[in-house]
N, C-alpha and C positions, 0 to 999 in steps of 0.2 A: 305374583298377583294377589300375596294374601293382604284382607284388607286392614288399612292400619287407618283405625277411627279417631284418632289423636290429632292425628297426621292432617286427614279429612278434613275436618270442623274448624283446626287452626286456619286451615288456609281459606275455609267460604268465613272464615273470622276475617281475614287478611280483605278477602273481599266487599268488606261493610256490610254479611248479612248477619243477622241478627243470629245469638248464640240459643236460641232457641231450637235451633235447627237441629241439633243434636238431642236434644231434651227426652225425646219420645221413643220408644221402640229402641234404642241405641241398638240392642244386642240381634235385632231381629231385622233390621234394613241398613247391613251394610253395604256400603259405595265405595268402588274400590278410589284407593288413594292418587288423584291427579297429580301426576308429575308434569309442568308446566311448559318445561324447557326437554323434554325427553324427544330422544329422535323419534322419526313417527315410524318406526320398527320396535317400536317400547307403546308409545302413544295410543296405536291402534287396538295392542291384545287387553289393555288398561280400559278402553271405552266400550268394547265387545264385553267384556264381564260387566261394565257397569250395567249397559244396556239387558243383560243378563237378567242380571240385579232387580231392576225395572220390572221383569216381568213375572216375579216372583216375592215383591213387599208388598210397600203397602198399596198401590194400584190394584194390583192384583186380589190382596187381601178385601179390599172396599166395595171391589165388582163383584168379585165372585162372592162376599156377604149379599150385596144386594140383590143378587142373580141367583138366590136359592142354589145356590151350587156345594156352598159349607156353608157352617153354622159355629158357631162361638158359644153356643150351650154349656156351660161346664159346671163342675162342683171346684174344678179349679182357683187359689187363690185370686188369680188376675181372671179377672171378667173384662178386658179390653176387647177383646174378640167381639162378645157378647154385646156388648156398648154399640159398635158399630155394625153387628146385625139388627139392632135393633134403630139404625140410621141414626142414630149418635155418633157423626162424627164433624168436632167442630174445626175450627180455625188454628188452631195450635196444635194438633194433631197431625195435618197438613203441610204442614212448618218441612219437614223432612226431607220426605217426598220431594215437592217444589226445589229444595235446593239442593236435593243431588243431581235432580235434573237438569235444573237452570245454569249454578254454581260448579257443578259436577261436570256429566254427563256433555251437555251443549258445549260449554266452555271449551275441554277439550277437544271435541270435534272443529271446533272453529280454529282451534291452533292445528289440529291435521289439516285441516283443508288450509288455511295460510303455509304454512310449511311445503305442504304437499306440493302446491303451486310456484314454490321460491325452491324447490327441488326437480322442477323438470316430471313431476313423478304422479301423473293425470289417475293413476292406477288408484294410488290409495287418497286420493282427492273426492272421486267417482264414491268410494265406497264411504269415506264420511258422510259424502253428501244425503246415500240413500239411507245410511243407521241417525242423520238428523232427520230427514223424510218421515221418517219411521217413529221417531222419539214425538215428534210433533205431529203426529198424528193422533200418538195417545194423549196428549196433551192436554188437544184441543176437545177429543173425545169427553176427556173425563172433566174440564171447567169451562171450555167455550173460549171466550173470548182470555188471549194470555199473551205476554210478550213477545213479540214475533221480531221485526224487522229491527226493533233499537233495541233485543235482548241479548244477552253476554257481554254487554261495554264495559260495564261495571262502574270503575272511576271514573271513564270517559261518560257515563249515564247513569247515576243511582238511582231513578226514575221512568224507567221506560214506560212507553203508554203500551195500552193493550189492543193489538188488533183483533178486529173481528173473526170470527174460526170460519168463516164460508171465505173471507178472503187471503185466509191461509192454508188453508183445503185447496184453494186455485192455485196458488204458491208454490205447493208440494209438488203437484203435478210437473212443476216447471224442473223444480230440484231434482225430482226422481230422473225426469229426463235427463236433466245435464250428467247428473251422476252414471246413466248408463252409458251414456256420451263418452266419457271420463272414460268406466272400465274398461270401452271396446276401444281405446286410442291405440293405435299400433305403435308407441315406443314409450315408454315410459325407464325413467334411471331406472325404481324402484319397484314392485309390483309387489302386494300382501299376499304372499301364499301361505308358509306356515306363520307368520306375524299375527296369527287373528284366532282367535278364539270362536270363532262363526266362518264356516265355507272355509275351514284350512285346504291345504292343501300342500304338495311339493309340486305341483306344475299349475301356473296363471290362468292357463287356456279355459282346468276345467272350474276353479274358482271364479274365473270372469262369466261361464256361463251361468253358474248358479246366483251372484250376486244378480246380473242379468235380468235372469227369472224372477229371483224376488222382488226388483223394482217393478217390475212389469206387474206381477200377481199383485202389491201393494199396492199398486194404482187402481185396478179392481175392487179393491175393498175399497178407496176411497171413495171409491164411482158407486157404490153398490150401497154405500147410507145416504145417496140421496135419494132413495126410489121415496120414501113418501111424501118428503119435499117437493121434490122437480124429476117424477119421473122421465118425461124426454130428454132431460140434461142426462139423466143416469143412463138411458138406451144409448142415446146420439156416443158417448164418451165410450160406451163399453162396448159398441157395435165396432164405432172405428178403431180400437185398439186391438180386438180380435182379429179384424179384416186386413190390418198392417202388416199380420206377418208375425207380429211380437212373439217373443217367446214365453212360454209361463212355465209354471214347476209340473217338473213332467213324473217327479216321484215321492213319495217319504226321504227319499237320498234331499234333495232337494228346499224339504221343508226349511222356514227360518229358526234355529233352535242353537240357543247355548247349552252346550254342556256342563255340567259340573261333574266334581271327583266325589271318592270316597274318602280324601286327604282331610283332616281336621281343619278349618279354615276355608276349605272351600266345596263342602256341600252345598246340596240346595236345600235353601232358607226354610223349607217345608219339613227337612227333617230336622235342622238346628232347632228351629221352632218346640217341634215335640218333645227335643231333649235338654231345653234349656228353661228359661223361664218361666214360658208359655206352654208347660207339659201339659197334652192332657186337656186343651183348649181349642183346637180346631179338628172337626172333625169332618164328614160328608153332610149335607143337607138332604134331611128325606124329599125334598120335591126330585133331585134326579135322583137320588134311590131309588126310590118308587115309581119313577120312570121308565128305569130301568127294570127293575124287578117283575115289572105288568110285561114286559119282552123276553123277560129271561134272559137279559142282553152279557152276552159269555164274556163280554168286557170288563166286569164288574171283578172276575178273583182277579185282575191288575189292577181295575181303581180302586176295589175297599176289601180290606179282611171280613171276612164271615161274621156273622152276632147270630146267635152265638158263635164262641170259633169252633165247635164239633157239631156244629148242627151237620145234619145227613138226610137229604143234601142240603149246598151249603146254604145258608141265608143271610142278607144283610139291609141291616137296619142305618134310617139317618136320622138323624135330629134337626129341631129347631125353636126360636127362644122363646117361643109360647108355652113350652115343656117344664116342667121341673126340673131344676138343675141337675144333669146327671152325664156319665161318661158312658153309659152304658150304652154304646152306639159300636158301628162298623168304625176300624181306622180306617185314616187312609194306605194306600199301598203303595206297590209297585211303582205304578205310571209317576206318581209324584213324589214319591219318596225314595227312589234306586231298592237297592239290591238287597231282597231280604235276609235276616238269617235268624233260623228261627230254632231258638234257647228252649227253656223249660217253659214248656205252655202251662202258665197258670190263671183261671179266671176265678173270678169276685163270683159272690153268692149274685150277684145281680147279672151274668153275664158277661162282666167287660172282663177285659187282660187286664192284668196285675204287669206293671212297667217292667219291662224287661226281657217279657215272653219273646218278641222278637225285637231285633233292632235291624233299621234300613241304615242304606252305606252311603244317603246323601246323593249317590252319583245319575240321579233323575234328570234330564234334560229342561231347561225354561225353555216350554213352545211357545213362541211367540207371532207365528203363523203359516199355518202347517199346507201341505198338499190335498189335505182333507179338508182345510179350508176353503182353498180353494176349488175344488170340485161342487161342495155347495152354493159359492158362491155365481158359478158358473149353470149349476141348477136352478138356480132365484132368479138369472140374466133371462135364462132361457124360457124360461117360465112365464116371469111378469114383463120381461124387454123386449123378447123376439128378438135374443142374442143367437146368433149362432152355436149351435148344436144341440144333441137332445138331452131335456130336462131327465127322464128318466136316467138315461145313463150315467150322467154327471152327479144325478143323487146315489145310484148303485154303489158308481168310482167313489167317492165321498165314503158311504160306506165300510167300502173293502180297504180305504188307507188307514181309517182308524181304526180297526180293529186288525191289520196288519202289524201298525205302531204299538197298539198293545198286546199282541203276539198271540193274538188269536188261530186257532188252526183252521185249515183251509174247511176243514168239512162244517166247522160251525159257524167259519162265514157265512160258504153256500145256505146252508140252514136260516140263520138270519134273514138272509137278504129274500128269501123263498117267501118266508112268513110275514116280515114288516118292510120290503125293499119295495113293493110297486108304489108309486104314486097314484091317488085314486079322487073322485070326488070332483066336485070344483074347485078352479083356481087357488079360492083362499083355504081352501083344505090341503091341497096339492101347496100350497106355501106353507101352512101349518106344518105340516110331514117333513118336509126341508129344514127347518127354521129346529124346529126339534129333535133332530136326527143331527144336526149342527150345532145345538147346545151338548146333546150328550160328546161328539167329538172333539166339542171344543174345551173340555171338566181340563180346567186349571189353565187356560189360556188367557191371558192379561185383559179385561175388558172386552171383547167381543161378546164375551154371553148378554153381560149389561146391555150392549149397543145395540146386538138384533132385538132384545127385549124393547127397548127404547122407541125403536125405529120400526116393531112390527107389530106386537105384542104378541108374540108367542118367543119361548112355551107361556103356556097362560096362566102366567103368574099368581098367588096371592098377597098381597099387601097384610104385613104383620098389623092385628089391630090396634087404636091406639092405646088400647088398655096397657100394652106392652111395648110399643116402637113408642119415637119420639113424632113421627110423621102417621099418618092414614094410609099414606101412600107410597111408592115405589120411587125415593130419589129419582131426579132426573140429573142433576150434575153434584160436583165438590164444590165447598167453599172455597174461597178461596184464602190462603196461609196469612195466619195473624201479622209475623214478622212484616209482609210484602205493605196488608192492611197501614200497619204501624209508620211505614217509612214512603211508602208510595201511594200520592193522590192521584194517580192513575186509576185506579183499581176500581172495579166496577159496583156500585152499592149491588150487594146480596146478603140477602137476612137469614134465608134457609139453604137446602139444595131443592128446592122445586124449580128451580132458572131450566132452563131447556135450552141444548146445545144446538147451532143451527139448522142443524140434520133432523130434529125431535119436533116435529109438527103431527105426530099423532095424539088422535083425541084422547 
């Protein structure tokens, strides 16, 4: 599975798109290498890492900039980070992104699911369908309106039009279903147990449950960005899928997450980052520092190292690019970076570690949506839909999985949850409380921070001014990719990212 970027790029070459695609980031968003003609027991663990991949470059890196979550602060040579916290990010930058998804990512899936179906073999058909569900979800999240119905033809299409994202939002829904359809067919040749890099397994029964679950929970987040659109559509959707019977994710065992190793070539991209190019370049953003720190929230020795690192007791500092360029911030940790090990603690007269004090082993999991997302999401249903069950609990349970996930002990859960677990106030304060207790669980999660931000406003943001960003304001989408611009008169005129995805109808 390690990725070969040579490899890559010839072949979205091979596909007519533009070699731009490769230009940017090379070393920092790779895509594992599509093998076209590969049986779909090679095919599947190939598109499981890519979709990996996904939830850990540049999407990730764009959201969670614009979602005060990191910061790109640096005295580092490469101020790319920086660029695009400060919503500098244009057309050619995107270039990447778009085609390992498109060219990559998609592509493949569409050969499992053809394959899959000229194989008798519904098992691993079902589960492409839901990892496309899922890619085109964030898709449509982060540009809106993008090639849906005539995308991956390629030479049979080098122009696809773009459909609208509220009529591929309805789409999904249809997909996810067929796809659980799929999982639970009772004969298939083939069935993905250990073939996948997500939901392994050596027995189908308990991987068809969990894929299962995650279609089900993914349909809830779909259902759950329209509440400020069309909240009846959001109740009507979320009441009858709870009242079905469906099943959802019933653990952390559960949640959707690719693994990574501590093997050279295939950590996660959040430590390669640190030790390659971009050393020294992404750090924590003080809006959830500081979120965190006003709670004392015990989560924190997982998500950032101490600033100082011998403060007693410990403290940690973030940054952001209205600051003077400077490293002297918390790193990140644990939760995102694997397995620390920690060498000769040396720090700078300013605070920060001297490179090398510790080094993480890469093997951090890409969460791509968790059981603790789910629990919140279930507390917003309950809350603003008169979904089925209690709001309070559902924000507790939310709670208690992510601070589980970051190995939090049980007494400082209880404690937490004692001090900042009740819901209180009116409605929009009792959604405040959710929404924000759903950002901190969600630190390094692809796009959700942006999307509840989007779609709710909280946490309550500030907007970099324009003294220092390129915008006033809090992007609402991506551009979209120069290459796509270059060769497709499809493509939607957009001059900046202030377009608003169909879900984004707040003032």
């Amino acid at each position: 599975m390690k990725i070969n970027k040579i490899i890559a790029c010839a072949g979205i070459a091979l596909l007519s798109v533009s070699s731009q695609s490769c230009k940017k980031f090379f070393d920092v968003n790779d895509s594992p290498n599509n093998i076209q003609e590969a049986p779909i027991e090679q095919l599947l663990p190939s598109i499981t890492v890519g979709v990996g991949y996904v939830g850990v470059s540049d999407l990730y890196r764009y959201s969670g900039l614009m979602a005060q979550q990191f910061t790109g602060n640096t005295t580092n040579i490469s101020q790319t980070f920086k660029e695009y916290e400060r919503y500098n990010i244009n057309s050619s930058d995107v270039n990447n992104q778009w085609s390992n998804i498109y060219a990559g990512i998609l592509a493949d899936i569409d050969k499992l699911i053809e394959k899959s179906n000229q194989q008798n073999s519904p098992h691993y058909a079902g589960v492409g369908k839901l990892l496309k569900a899922y890619i085109f979800q964030l898709t449509v999240d982060a540009w809106g309106d993008v090639p849906y119905t005539e995308a991956t033809k390629f030479l049979d299409n080098l122009k696809p039009k773009f459909d609208k994202g509220e009529d591929i939002y309805k789409d999904l829904v249809r997909l996810i279903d067929e796809g659980i359809a799929d999982v639970n067919k009772t004969t298939s040749v083939l069935s993905p147990t250990k073939y996948t890099t997500i939901y392994a397994s050596t027995d189908w029964n308990v991987s068809k449950k969990q894929w299962t679950r995650f279609g089900n929970t993914l349909k809830l987040r779909l259902f759950i960005h329209y509440t400020a659109k069309d909240a009846a559509y959001a109740s009507t959707k979320i009441n009858d899928l709870i009242n079905s019977g469906a099943e959802f994710m019933q653990s952390n065992a559960d949640s959707f997450v690719m693994p990574f190793l501590s093997t050279a070539g295939r950590q996660n991209p959040n430590t390669s980052v640190e030790g390659g190019q971009f050393k020294n370049a992404f750090f924590p953003n003080k809006t959830i520092v500081n979120m965190m720190n006003a709670k004392s929230d015990p989560r924190r020795v997982a998500y950032f190292v101490p600033f100082p690192y011998n403060s007693s007791p410990a403290t940690y500092k973030g940054g952001n690019a209205t600051e003077a360029a400077s490293v002297a911030y918390s790193r990140l940790n644990t939760f995102l970076k694997g397995t620390a090990t920690i060498n000769t603690i040396t720090m700078e007269s300013d605070g920060s570690l001297r490179d090398g004090s510790i080094t993480w082993g890469g093997d951090a999991p890409a969460r791509l949506l968790t059981f603790a997302e789910y629990n919140f999401i279930r507390a917003e249903a309950a809350l603003m839909l008169g979904a089925p069950g209690s709001a309070q609990t559902f924000f507790e349970n939310g709670i208690r999985a992510s601070m589980q996930d970051a190995g939090v002990s049980g007494g400082d859960i209880i404690a937490y949850i004692t001090a900042n677990g009740t819901l209180t106030g009116s409605d929009q304060q009792k959604l405040e409380q959710i929404i924000n207790e759903k950002y901190t669980a969600n630190f390094g999660v692809v796009m959700e921070p942006w999307t509840d931000w989007r779609r709710t406003g909280y946490p309550a943001l500030t907007a970099l001014p324009i003294s220092v960003a390129v915008y006033d304001k809090i992007p609402r989408s991506l551009v979209y990719p120069q290459y796509e611009k270059n060769s497709n008169p499809n493509v939607p005129a957009r001059t900046d990212m202030m377009a608003r995805v169909f879900w984004d109808v707040r003032p």
